[in-house]
Structures are given as structure tokens and as C-alpha cells.
N, C-alpha and C positions, 0 to 999 in steps of 0.2 A: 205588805210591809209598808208601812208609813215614813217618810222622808221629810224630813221639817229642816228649813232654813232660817235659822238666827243669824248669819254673820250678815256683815254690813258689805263685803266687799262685794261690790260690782262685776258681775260675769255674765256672760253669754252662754254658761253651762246650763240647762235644763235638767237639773237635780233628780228630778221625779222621772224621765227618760233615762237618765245616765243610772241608776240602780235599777231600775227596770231591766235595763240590756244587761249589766253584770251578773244580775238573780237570773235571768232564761238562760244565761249561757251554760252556767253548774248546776250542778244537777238539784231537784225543790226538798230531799230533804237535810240539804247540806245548812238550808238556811233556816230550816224548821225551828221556832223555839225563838227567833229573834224577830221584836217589837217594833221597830225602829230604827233611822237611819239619820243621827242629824248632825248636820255641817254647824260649826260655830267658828269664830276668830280665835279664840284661844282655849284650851282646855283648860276649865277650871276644877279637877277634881281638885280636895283639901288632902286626899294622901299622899299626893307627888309631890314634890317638893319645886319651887317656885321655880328654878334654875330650871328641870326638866320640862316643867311647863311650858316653860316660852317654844322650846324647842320640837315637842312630842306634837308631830301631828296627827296619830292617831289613838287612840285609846277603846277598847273592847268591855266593856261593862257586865259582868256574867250575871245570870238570873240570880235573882235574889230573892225570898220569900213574899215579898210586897211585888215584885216586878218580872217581868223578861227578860230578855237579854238584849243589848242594844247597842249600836255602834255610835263612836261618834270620833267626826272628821274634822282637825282644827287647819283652815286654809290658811291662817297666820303663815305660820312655818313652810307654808309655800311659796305662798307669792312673796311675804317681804324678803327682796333680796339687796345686794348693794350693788349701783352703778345700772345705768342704761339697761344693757347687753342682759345681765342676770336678770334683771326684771322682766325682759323682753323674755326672755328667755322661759323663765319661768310662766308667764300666762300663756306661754306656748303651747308647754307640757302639761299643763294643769289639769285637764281631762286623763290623759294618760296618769299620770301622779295620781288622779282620785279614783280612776280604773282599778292599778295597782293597791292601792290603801285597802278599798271595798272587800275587795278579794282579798287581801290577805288575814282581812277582820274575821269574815266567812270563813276562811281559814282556820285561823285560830280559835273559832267559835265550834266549828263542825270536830277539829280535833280535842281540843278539852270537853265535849259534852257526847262527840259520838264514838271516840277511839279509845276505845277500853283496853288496856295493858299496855299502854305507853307509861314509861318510866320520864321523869319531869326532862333528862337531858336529852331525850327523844325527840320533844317535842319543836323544838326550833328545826332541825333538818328536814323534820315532814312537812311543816307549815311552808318553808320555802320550794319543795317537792311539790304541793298545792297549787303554791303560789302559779310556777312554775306552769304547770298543767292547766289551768285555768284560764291564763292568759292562753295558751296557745289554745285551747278553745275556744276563744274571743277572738284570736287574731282567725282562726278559719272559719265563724261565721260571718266577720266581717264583708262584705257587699258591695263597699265604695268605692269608685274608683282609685282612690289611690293605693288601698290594697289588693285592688286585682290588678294594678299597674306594678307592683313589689311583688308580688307571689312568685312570679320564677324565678327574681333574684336574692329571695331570704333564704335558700340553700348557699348560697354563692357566698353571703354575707355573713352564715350560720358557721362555715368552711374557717372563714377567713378569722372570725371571733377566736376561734378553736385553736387557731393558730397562731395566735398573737399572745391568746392563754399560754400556751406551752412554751413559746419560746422566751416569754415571761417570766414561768417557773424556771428554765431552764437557764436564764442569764441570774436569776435569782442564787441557781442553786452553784453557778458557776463563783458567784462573789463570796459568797459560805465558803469554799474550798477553799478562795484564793487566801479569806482572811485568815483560815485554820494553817493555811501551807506558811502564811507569813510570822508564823507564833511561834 
């Protein structure tokens, strides 16, 4: 798979590495059929609408008679944030953020071209189902020190997410009542 860099913004990210590790991680015919892998500042397709542009960081291009199928990743909508803190912030997570994107294209690519009898409202729950799986196949071949330093505590952390969900839904579904009780 070929990985081309147009955008102008300045990283420490090794493009051609970072798709590399995402394509070994899922499985080779998930990504079969796609050309291409390229970062730009801003997605210029002409069918989006200008509004969604600035915003859309990532866009999926499906084969088309002249071509293959090909991803492309706009870092715009990443990093430009406002204030210090969000910027910081953001070239923090930026690897992760293009981690995430990668995988979700493959995603959406492996489900529109290899998942046959999906009905169209299907398809967003499986792609985040993917999404999902993916990563955590990446978080367990990961190697690094700081994730063999976190590996006995993302159950712990796994726990506690689960739990802050529920009791979420559950102050949520408490304010529902309260406002039905008060009608």
C-alpha cells in the first residue's frame, strides 16, 4: 500500500511506519483492493459541501472504474485547535487520532466491499464493532514500555469506564422520570 504525504504540517509522525503497524495488525485481506494511503490539510472532494470540508477528517474513496480504492486523511481538523492546552493537546494524540481514522477507513472499506447482506443501517454499528476490535488488536501487539506498564491496569480502568456508563445512563434515565413525574 502506498502512503503519500501532501500536507504541510510539521510532525514527528513517520507516515509510512504508522500504516505499516495498522495494515500487520488486521488481518491482509481486510485491506485487499485499496491503493493508497494519503494525509492532506484539508479534504478537497467537490461533492461535500464546503462547511463539511473544513471539518471531515477523514474521507474513504471507493473503487471506481479508472481507479482503486483509497483513503485519505485531512490533519487540518486535527491539530487546528484553539487555546494553548487544545493544541497541546492535540499533537499529543495525533498518532492515536490517525491510528483510529486508518482503521476505521479499513473498516469501512472491508465492510462495503467484503460484507455481503448488510442492509445500509447495518453498516455504522459494524464498522464501530471493527473499529473496536482492531484497536484492541493493536493495543495487544503493542511492545512498548508504556504499554506493558498499563496492561494490568486497563481491566481496572476497563471496570471503572463501565461504570461511570451506567451510572450515566442511570442519572440520565433518573431525570426522564423526574421530568414525566413533574407533567
Amino acid at each position: 500500500m502506498k502512503v503519500e504525504n501532501l500536507s504541510t504540517y510539521k510532525t514527528k509522525i513517520n507516515y509510512d511506519e504508522l500504516v505499516a503497524t495498522v495494515v500487520d495488525a488486521l488481518p491482509k485481506n481486510h485491506s485487499t483492493g485499496i491503493s493508497k494511503v494519503v494525509f492532506v490539510d484539508r479534504i478537497k472532494e467537490k461533492a461535500i459541501s464546503a462547511e463539511m470540508r473544513e471539518k471531515l477528517p477523514i474521507l474513504y474513496h471507493p473503487k471506481s472504474p479508472g481507479s482503486m480504492a483509497w483513503l485519505e486523511v485531512a490533519l487540518g481538523p486535527m491539530l487546528e485547535q484553539e487555546g494553548f492546552w487544545r493544541k497541546f493537546a492535540a499533537k499529543r494524540s495525533l498518532r492515536s487520532n490517525l491510528t483510529q481514522s486508518i482503521v476505521a477507513l479499513i473498516g469501512q472499506h472491508y465492510h462495503l466491499n467484503f460484507s455481503h447482506g448488510m442492509k445500509k443501517n447495518q453498516f455504522e454499528p459494524a464498522i464501530r464493532a471493527y473499529i473496536q476490535k482492531g484497536l484492541k488488536t493493536l493495543q495487544e501487539k503493542d511492545t512498548s514500555f508504556r504499554a506493558r506498564l498499563m496492561k494490568p491496569v486497563i481491566p481496572y480502568l476497563d471496570r471503572f469506564g463501565r461504570w461511570l456508563a451506567k451510572s450515566q445512563r442511570d442519572l440520565a434515565k433518573r431525570q426522564m422520570q423526574n421530568k414525566a413525574g413533574k407533567k
